[in-house]
PAGU-329404 format. One record per residue: residue number from 1; chain; x, y, z of N, C-alpha, C, O in turn. Coordinates in nm, 4 decimals. Layout:
! PAGU-329404
SITE   pos   unit        nc1        nc2        nc3       cac1       cac2       cac3        cc1        cc2        cc3        oc1        oc2        oc3
SITE   NUM      A          X          Y          Z          X          Y          Z          X          Y          Z          X          Y          Z
...
! end
This chain:
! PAGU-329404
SITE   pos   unit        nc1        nc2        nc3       cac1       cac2       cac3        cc1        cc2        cc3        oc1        oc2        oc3
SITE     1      A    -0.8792    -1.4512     1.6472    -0.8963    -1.5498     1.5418    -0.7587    -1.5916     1.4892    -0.6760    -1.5007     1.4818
SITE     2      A    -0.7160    -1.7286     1.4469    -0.6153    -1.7760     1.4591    -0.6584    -1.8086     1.2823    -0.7716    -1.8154     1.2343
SITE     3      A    -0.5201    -1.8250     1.2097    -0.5124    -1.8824     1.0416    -0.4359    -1.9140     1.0521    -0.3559    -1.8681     1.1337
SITE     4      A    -0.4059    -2.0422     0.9529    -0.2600    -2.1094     0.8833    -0.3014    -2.1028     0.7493    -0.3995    -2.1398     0.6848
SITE     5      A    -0.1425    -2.0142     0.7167    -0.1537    -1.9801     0.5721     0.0156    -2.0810     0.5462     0.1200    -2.0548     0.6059
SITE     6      A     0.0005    -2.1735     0.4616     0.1403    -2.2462     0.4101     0.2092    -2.3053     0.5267     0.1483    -2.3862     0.5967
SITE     7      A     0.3427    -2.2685     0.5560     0.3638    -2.2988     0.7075     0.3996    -2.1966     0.8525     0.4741    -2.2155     0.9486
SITE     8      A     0.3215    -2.0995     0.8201     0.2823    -1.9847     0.9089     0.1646    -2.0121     0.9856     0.0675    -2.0792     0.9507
SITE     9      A     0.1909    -1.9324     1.1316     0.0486    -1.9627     1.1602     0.0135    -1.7546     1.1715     0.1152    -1.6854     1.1682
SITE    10      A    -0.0990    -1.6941     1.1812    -0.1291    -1.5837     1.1971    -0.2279    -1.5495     1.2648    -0.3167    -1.6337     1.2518
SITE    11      A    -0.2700    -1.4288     1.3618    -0.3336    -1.4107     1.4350    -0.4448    -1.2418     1.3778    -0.4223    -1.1491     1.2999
SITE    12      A    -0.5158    -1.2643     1.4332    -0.6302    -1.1063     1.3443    -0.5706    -1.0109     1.4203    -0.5412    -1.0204     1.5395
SITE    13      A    -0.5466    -0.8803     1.3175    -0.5064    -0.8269     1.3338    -0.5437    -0.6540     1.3582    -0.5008    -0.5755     1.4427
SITE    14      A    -0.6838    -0.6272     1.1972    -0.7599    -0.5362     1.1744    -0.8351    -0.6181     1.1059    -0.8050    -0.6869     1.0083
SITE    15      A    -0.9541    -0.6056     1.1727    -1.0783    -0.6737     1.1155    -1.1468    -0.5544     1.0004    -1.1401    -0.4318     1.0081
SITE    16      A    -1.2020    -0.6249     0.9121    -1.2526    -0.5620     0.7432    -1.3642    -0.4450     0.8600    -1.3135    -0.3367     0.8894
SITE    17      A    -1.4693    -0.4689     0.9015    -1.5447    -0.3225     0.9519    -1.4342    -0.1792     0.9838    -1.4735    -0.0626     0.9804
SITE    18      A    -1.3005    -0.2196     1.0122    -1.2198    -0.1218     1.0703    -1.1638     0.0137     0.9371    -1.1558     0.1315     0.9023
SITE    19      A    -1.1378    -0.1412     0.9100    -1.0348    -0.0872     0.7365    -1.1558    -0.0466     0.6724    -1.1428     0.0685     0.7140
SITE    20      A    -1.3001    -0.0388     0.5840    -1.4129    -0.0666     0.5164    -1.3870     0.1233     0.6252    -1.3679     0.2317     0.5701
SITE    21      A    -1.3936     0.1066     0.7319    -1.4439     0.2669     0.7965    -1.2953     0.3513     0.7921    -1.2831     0.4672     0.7525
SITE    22      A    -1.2357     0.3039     0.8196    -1.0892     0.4152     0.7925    -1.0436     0.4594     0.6047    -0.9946     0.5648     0.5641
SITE    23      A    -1.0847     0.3286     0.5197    -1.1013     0.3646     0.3530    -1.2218     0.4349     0.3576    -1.2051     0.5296     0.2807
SITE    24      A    -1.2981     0.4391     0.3900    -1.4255     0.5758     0.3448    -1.4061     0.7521     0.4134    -1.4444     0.8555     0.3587
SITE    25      A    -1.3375     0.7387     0.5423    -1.2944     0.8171     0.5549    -1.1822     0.8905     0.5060    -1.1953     1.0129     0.5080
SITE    26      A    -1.0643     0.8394     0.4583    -0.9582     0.8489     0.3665    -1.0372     0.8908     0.2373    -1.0319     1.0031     0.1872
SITE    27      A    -1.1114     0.7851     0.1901    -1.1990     0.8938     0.0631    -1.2623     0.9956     0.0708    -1.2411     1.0592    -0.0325
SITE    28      A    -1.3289     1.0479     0.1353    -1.3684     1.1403     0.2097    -1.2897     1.2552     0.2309    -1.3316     1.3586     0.1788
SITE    29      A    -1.1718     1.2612     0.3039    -1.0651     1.3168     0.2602    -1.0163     1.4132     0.1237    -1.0149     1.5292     0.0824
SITE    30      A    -0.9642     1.2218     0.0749    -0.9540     1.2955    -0.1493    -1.0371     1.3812    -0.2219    -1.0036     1.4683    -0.3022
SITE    31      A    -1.1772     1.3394    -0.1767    -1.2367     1.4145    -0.2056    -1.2702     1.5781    -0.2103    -1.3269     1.6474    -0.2948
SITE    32      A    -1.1889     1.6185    -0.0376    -1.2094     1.7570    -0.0314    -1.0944     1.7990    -0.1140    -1.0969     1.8785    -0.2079
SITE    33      A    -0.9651     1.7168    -0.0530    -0.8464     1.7907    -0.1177    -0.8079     1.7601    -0.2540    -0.6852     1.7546    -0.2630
SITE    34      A    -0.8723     1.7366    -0.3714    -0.8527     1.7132    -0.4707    -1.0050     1.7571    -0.5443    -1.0329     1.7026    -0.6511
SITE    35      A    -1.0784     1.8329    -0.4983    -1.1922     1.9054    -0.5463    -1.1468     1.9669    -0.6529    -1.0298     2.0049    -0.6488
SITE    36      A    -1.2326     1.9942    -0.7833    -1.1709     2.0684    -0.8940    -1.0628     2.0446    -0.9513    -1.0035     2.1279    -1.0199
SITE    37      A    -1.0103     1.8878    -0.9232    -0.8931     1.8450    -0.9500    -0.9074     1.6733    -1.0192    -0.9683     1.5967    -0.9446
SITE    38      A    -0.8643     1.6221    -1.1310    -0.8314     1.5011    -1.1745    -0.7169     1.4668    -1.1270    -0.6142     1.5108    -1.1786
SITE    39      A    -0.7127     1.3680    -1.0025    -0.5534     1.3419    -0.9691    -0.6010     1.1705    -1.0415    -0.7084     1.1105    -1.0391
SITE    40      A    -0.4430     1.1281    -1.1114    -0.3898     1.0145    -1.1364    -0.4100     0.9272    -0.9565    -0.3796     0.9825    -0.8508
SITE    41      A    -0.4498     0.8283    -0.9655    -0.4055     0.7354    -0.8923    -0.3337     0.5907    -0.9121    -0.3926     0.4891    -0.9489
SITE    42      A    -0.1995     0.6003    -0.8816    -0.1265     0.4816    -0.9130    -0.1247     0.3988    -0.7949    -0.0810     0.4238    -0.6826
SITE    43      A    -0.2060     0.2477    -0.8626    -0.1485     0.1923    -0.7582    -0.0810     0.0763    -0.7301    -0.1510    -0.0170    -0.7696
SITE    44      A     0.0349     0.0313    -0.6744     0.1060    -0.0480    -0.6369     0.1038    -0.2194    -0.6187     0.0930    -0.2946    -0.5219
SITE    45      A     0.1212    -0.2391    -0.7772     0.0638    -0.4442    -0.7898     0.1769    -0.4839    -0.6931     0.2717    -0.4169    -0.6522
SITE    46      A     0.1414    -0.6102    -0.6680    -0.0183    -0.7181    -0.6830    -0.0589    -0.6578    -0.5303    -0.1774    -0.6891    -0.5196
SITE    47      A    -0.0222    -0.5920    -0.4157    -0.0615    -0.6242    -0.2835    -0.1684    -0.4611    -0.2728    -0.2496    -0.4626    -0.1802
SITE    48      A    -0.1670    -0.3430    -0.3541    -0.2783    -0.2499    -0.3319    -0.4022    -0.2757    -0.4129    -0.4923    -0.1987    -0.3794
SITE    49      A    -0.4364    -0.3594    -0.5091    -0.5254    -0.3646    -0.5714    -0.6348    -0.3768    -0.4695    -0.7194    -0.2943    -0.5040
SITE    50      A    -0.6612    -0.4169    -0.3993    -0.7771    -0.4776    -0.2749    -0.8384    -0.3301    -0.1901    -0.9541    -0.3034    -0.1574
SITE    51      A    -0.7178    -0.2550    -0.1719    -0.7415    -0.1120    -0.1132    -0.7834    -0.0458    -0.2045    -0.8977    -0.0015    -0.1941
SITE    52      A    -0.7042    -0.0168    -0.3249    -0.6993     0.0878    -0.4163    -0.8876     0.0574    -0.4668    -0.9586     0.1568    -0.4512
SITE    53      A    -0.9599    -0.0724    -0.5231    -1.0802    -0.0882    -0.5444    -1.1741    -0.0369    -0.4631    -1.2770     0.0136    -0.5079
SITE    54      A    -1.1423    -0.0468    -0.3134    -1.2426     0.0198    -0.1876    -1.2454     0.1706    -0.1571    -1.3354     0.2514    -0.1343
SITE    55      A    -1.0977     0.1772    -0.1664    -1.1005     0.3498    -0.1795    -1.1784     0.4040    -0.2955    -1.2756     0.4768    -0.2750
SITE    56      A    -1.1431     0.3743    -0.4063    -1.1916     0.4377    -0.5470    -1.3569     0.4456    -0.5327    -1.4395     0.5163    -0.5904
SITE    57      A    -1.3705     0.3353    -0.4241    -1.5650     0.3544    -0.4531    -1.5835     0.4662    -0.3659    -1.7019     0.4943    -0.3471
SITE    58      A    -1.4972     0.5395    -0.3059    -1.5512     0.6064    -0.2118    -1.4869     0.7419    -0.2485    -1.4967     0.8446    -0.1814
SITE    59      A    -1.4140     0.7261    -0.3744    -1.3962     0.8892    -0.4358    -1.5130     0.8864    -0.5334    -1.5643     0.7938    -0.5962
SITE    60      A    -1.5440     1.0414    -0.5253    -1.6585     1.1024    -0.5981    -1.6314     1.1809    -0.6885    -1.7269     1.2104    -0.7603
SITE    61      A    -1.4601     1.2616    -0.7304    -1.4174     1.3495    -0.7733    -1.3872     1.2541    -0.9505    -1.4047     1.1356    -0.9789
SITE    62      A    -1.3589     1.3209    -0.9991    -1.2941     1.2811    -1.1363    -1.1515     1.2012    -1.1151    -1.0612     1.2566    -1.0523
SITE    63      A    -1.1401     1.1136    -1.1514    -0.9837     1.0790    -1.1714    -0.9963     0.9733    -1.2254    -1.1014     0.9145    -1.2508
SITE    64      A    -0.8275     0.9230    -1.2593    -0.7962     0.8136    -1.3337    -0.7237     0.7462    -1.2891    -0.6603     0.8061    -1.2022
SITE    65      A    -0.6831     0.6087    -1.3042    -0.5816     0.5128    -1.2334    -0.4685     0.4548    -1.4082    -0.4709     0.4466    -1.5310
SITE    66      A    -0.3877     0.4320    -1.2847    -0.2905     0.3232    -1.3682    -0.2325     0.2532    -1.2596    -0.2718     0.2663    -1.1437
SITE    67      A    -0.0986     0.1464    -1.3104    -0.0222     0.0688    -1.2504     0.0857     0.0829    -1.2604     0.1335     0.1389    -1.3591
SITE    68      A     0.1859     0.0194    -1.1241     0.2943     0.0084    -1.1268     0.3561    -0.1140    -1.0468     0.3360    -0.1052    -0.9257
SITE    69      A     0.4112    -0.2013    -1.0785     0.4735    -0.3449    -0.9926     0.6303    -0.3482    -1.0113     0.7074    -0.3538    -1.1072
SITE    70      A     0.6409    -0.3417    -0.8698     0.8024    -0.3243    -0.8116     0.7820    -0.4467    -0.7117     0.6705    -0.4771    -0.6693
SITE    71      A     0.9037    -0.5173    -0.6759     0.9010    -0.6101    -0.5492     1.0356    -0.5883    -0.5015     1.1213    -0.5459    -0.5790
SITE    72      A     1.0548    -0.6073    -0.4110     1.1774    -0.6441    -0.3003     1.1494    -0.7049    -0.2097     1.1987    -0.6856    -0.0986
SITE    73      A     1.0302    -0.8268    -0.2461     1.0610    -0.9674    -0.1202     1.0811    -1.0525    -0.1858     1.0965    -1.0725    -0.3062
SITE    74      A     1.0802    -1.1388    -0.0445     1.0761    -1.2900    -0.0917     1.0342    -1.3740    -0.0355     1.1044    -1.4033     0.0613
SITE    75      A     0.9392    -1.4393    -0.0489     0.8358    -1.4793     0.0807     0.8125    -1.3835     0.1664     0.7551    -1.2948     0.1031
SITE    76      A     0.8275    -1.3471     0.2942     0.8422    -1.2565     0.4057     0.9515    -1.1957     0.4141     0.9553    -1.1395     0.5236
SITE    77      A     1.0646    -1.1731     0.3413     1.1664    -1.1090     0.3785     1.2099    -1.0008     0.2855     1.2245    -1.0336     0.1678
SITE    78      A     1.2264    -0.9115     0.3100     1.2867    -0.8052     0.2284     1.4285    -0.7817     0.1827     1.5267    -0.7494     0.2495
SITE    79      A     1.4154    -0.8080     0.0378     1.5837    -0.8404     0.0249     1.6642    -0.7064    -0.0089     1.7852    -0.7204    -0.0270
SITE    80      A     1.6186    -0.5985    -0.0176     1.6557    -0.4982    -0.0509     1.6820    -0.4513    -0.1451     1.7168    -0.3339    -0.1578
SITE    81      A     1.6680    -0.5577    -0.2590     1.6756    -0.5062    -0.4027     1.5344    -0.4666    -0.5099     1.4846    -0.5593    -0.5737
SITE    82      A     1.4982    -0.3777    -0.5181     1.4057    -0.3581    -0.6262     1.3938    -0.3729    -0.7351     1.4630    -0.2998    -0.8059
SITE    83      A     1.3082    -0.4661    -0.7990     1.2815    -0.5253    -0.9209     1.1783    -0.4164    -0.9922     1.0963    -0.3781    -0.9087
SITE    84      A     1.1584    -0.3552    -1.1232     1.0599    -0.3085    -1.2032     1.0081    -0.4218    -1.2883     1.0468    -0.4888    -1.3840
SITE    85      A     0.9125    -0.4134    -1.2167     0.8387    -0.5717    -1.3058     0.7009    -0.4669    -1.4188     0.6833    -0.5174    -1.5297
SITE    86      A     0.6509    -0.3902    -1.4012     0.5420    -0.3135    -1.4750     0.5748    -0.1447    -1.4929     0.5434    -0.0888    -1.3879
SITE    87      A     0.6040    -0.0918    -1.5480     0.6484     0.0278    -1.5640     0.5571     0.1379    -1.5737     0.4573     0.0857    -1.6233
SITE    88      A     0.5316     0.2612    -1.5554     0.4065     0.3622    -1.5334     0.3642     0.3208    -1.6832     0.4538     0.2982    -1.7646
SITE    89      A     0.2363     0.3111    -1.7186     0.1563     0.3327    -1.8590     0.0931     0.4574    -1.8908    -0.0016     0.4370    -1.9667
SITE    90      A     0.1087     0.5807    -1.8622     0.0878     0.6782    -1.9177     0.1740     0.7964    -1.9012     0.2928     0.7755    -1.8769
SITE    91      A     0.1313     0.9189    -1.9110     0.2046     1.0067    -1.8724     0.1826     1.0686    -1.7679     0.0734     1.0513    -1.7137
SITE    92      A     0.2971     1.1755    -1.6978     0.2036     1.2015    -1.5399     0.2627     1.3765    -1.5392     0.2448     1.4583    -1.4490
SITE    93      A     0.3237     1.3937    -1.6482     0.3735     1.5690    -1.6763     0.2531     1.6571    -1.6245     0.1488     1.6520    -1.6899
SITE    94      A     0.2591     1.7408    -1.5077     0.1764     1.8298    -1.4762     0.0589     1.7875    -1.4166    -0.0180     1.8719    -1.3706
SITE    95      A     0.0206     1.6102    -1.4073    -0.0703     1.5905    -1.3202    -0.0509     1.5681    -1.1630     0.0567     1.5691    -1.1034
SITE    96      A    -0.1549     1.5515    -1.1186    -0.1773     1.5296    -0.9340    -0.2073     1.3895    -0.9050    -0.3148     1.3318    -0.9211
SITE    97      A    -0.0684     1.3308    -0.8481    -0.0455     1.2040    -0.8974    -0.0699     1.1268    -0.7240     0.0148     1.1698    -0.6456
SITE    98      A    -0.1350     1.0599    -0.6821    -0.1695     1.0157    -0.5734    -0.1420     0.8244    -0.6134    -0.2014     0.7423    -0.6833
SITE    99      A    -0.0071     0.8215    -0.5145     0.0477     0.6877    -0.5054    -0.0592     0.5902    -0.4108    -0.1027     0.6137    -0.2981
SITE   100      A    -0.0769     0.5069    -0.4740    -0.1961     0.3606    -0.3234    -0.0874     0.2754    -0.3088    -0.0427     0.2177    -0.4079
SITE   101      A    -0.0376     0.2593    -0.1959     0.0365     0.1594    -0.1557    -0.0550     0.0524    -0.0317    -0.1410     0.1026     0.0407
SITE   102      A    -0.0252    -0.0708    -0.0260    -0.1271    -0.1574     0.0693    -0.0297    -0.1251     0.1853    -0.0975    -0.0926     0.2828
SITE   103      A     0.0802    -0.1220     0.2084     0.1733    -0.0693     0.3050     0.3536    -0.0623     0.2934     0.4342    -0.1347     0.2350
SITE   104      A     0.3670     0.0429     0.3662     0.5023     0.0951     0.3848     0.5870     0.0286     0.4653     0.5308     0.0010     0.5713
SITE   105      A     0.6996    -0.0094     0.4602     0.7474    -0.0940     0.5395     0.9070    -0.0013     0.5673     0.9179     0.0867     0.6526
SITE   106      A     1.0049    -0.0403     0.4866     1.1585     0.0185     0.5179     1.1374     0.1584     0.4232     1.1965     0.2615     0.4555
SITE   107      A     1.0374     0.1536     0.2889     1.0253     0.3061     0.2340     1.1345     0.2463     0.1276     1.1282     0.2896     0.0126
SITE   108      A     1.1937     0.1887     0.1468     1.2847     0.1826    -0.0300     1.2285     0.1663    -0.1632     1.2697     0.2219    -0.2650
SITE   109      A     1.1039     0.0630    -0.1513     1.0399     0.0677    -0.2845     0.9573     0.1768    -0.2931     0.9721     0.2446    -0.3948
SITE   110      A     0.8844     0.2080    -0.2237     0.8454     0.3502    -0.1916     0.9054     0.4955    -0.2725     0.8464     0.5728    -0.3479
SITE   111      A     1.0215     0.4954    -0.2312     1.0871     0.5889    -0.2766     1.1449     0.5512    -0.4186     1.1587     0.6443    -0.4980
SITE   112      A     1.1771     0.4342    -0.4552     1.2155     0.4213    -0.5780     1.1073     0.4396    -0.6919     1.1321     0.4741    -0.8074
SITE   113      A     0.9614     0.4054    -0.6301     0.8132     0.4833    -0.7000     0.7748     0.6226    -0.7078     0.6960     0.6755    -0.7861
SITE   114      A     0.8673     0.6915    -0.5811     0.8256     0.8430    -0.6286     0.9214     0.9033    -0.7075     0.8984     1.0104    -0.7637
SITE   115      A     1.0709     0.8206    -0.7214     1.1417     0.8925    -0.7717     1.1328     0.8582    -0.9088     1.1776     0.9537    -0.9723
SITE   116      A     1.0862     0.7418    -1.0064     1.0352     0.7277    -1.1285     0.9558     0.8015    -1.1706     0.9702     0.8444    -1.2851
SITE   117      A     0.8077     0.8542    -1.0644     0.7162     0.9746    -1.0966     0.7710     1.0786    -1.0849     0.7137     1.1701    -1.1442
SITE   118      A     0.8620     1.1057    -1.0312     0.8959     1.2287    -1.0558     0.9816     1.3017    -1.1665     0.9675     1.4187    -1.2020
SITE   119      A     1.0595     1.2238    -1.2069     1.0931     1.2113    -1.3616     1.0031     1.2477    -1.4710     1.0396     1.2440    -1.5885
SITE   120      A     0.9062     1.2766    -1.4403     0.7978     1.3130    -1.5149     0.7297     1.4250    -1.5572     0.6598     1.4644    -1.6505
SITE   121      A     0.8072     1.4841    -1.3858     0.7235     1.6654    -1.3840     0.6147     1.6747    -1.3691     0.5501     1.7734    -1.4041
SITE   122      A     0.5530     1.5429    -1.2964     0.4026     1.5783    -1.2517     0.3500     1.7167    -1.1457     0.4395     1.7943    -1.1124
SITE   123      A     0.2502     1.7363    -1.1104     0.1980     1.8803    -1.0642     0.2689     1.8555    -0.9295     0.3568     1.9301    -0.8862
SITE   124      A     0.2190     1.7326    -0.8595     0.2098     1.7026    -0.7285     0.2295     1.5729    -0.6725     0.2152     1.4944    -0.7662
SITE   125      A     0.2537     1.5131    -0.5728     0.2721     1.3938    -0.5911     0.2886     1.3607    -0.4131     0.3663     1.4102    -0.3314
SITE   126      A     0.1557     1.2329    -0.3928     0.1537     1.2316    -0.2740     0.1075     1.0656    -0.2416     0.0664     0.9859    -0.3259
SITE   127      A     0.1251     1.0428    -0.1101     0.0923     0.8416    -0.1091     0.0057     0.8246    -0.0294     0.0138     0.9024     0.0656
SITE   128      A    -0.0809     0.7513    -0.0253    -0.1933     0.7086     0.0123    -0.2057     0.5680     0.0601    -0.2754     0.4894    -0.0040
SITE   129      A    -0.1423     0.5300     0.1694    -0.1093     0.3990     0.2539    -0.2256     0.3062     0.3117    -0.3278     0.3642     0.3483
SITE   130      A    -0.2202     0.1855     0.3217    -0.3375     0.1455     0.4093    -0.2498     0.1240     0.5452    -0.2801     0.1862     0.6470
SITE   131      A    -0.1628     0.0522     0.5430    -0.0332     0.0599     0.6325     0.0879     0.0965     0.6118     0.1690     0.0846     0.5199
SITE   132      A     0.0848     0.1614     0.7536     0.2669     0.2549     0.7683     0.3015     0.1691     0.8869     0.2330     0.1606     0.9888
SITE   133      A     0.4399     0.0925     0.8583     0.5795     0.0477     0.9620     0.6157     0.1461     0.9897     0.7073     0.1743     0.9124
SITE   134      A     0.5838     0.2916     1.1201     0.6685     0.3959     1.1234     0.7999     0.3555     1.1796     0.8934     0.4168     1.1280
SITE   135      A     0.8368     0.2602     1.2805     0.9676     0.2276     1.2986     1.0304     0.1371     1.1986     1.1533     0.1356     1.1916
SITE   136      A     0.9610     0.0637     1.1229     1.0685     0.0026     1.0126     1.1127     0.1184     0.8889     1.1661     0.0781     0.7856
SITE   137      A     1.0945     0.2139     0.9036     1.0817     0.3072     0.7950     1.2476     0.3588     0.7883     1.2863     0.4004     0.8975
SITE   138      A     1.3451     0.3626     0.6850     1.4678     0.3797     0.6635     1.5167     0.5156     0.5891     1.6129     0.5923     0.5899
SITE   139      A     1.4056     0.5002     0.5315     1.3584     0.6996     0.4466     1.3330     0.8102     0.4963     1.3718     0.7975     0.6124
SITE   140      A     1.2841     0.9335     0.4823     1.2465     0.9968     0.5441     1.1085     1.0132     0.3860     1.1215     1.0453     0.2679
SITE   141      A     1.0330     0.9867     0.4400     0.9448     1.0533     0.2863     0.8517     1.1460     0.3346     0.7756     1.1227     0.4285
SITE   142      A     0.8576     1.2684     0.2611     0.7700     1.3493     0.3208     0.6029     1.3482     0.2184     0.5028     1.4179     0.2350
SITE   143      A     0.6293     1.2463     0.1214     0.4559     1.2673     0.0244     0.4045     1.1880     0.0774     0.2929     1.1813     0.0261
SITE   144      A     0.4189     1.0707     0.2029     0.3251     0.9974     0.2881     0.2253     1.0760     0.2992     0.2886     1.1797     0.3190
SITE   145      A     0.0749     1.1195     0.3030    -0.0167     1.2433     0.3283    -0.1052     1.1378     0.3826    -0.1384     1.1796     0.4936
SITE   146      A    -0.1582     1.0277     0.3629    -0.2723     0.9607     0.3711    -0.2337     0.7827     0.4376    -0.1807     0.6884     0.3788
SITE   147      A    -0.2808     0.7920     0.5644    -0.2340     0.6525     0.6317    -0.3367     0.6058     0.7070    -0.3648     0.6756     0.8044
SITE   148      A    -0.4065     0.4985     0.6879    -0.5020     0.4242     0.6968    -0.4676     0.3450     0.8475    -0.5632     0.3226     0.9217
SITE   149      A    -0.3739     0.3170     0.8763    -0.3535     0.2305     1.0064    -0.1785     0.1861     1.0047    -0.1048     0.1220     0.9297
SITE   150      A    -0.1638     0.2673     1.1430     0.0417     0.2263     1.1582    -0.0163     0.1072     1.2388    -0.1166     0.0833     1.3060
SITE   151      A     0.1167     0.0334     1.1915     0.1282    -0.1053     1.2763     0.2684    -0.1184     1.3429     0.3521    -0.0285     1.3348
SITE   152      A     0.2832    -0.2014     1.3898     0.4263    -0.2345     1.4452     0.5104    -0.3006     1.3461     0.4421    -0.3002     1.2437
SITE   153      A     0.6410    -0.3670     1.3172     0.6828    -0.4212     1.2798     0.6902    -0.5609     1.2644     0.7870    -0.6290     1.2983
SITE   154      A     0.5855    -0.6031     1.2122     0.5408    -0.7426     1.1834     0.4801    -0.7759     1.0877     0.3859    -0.7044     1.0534
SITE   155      A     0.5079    -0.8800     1.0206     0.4867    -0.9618     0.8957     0.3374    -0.9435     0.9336     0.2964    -0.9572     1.0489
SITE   156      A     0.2405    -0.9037     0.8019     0.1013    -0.9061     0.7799     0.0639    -0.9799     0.6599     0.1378    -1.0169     0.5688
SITE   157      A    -0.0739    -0.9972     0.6745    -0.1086    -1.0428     0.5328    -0.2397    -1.0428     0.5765    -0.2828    -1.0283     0.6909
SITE   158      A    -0.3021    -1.0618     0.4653    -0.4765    -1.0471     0.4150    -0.5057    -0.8954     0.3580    -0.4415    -0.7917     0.3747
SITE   159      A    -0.6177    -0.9194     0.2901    -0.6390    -0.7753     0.2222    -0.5812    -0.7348     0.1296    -0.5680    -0.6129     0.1190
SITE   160      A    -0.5338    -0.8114     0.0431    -0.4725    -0.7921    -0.0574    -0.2826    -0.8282    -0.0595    -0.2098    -0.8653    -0.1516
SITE   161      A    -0.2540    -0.7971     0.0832    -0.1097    -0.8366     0.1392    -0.1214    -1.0148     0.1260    -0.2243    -1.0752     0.1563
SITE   162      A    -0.0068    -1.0761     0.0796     0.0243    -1.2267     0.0124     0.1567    -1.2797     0.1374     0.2507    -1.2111     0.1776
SITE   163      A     0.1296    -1.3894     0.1669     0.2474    -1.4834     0.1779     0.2744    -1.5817     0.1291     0.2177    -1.6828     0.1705
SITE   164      A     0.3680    -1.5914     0.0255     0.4236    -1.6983    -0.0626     0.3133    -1.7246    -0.1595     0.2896    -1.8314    -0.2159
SITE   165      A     0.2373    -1.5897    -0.1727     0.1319    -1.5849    -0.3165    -0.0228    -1.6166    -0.2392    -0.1289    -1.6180    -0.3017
SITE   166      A    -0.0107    -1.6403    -0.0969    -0.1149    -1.7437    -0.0747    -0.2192    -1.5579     0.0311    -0.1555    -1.4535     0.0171
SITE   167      A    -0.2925    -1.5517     0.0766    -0.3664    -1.4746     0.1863    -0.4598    -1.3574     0.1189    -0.5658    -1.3203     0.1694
SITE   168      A    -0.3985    -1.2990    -0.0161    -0.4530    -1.1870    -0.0510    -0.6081    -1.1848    -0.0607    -0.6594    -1.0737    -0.0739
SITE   169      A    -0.7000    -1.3083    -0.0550    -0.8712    -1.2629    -0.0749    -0.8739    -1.2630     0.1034    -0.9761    -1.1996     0.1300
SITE   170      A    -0.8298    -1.2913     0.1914    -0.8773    -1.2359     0.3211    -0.9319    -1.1101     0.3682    -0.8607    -1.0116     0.3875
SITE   171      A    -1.0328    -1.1118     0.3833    -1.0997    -0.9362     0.4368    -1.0305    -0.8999     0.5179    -1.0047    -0.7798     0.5091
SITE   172      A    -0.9669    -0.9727     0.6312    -0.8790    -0.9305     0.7694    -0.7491    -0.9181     0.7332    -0.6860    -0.9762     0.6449
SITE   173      A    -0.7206    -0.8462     0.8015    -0.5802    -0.8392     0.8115    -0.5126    -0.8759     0.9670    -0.5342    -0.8306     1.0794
SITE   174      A    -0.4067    -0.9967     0.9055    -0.3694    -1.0536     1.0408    -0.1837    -1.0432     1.0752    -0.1116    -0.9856     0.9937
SITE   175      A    -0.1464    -1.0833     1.1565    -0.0115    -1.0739     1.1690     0.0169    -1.1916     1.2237    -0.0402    -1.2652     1.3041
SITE   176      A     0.1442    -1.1954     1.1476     0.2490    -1.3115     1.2075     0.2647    -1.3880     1.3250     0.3493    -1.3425     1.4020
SITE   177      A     0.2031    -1.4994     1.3637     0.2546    -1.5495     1.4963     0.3913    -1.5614     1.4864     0.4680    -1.6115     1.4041
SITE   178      A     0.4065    -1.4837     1.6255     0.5743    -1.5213     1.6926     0.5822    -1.6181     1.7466     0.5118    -1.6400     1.8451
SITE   179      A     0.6608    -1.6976     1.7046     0.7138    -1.8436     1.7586     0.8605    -1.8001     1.7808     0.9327    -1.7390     1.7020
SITE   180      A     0.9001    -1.8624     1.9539     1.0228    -1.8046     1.9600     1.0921    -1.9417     1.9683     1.0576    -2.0371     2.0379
SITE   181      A     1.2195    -1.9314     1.8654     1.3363    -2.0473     1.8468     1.3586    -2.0823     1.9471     1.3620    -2.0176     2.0517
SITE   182      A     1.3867    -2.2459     1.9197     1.5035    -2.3129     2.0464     1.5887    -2.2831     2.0642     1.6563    -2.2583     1.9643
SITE   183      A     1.6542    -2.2616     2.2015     1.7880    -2.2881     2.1673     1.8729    -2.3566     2.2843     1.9914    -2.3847     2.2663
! end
């Protein structure tokens, strides 16, 4: 299946039955390992809200959410600088703090989110991905625990993932057509 989103064109990538069965199993998961446990779930504006809602229906355990919005793009490109646009709203001292990210890409904003929670002295502290770039990855992070689908290194969107503000109500998730330059 082929989309034009702005002046991109994109191709399907993970169709919603895939993701809908890999988020219930991932909940499924939280559930065992956070039994007898209220873990915090933070998750990562504007591009995890879409995951973080599907997962949550599929935890059964006690817990609570908040937010946090960091960016380092720009359109499609990653500029390498991290912006704090929303700052944690509660406290996370001594809790079991489970990060939702919609996906991991180079790990810099990533890491600049665990290292704000951790400032905190929470119990535990672990991330919960829908997508991992394992070769775009520049970090080494070891609280990755929970990964929904690695992809290759290519521009995505749908599912909550945006290009130039525009893709996020797409159920699919598609990737970037490669168009290769003249020259």
């Amino acid at each position: 299946m082929h989309i034009q989103i702005d002046d991109k064109d994109f191709n399907l990538l993970i169709e919603y039955d895939q993701i809908k069965k890999r988020t219930r199993l991932i909940g499924i998961q939280l559930n065992v390992d956070y039994d007898n446990r209220v873990p915090v779930f933070v998750g990562v504006l504007n591009g995890s809200f879409v995951f973080l809602a599907d997962l949550l229906k599929e935890v059964t355990i006690s817990s609570e959410v908040t937010f946090v919005k960091v960016s380092s793009y720009d359109g499609d490109k990653n500029t390498g600088v991290i912006k704090k646009q929303v700052g944690l709203q509660m406290d996370l001292k001594d809790r079991d703090v489970i990060i939702v990210e919609d996906i991991v890409d180079s790990g810099a904003t990533l890491r600049y989110i665990i290292d704000m929670i951790r400032e905190q002295n929470p119990a535990s502290v672990c991330v919960c991905t829908l997508l991992l770039k394992p070769k775009s990855l520049k970090e080494d992070i070891e609280e990755i625990t929970y990964v929904g689908f690695e992809i290759p290194d290519e521009f995505v969107v749908g599912y909550g993932l945006d290009y130039k503000g525009l893709g996020r109500n797409l159920k699919d998730i598609y990737r970037a057509q490669y168009v290769p330059s003249e020259t």
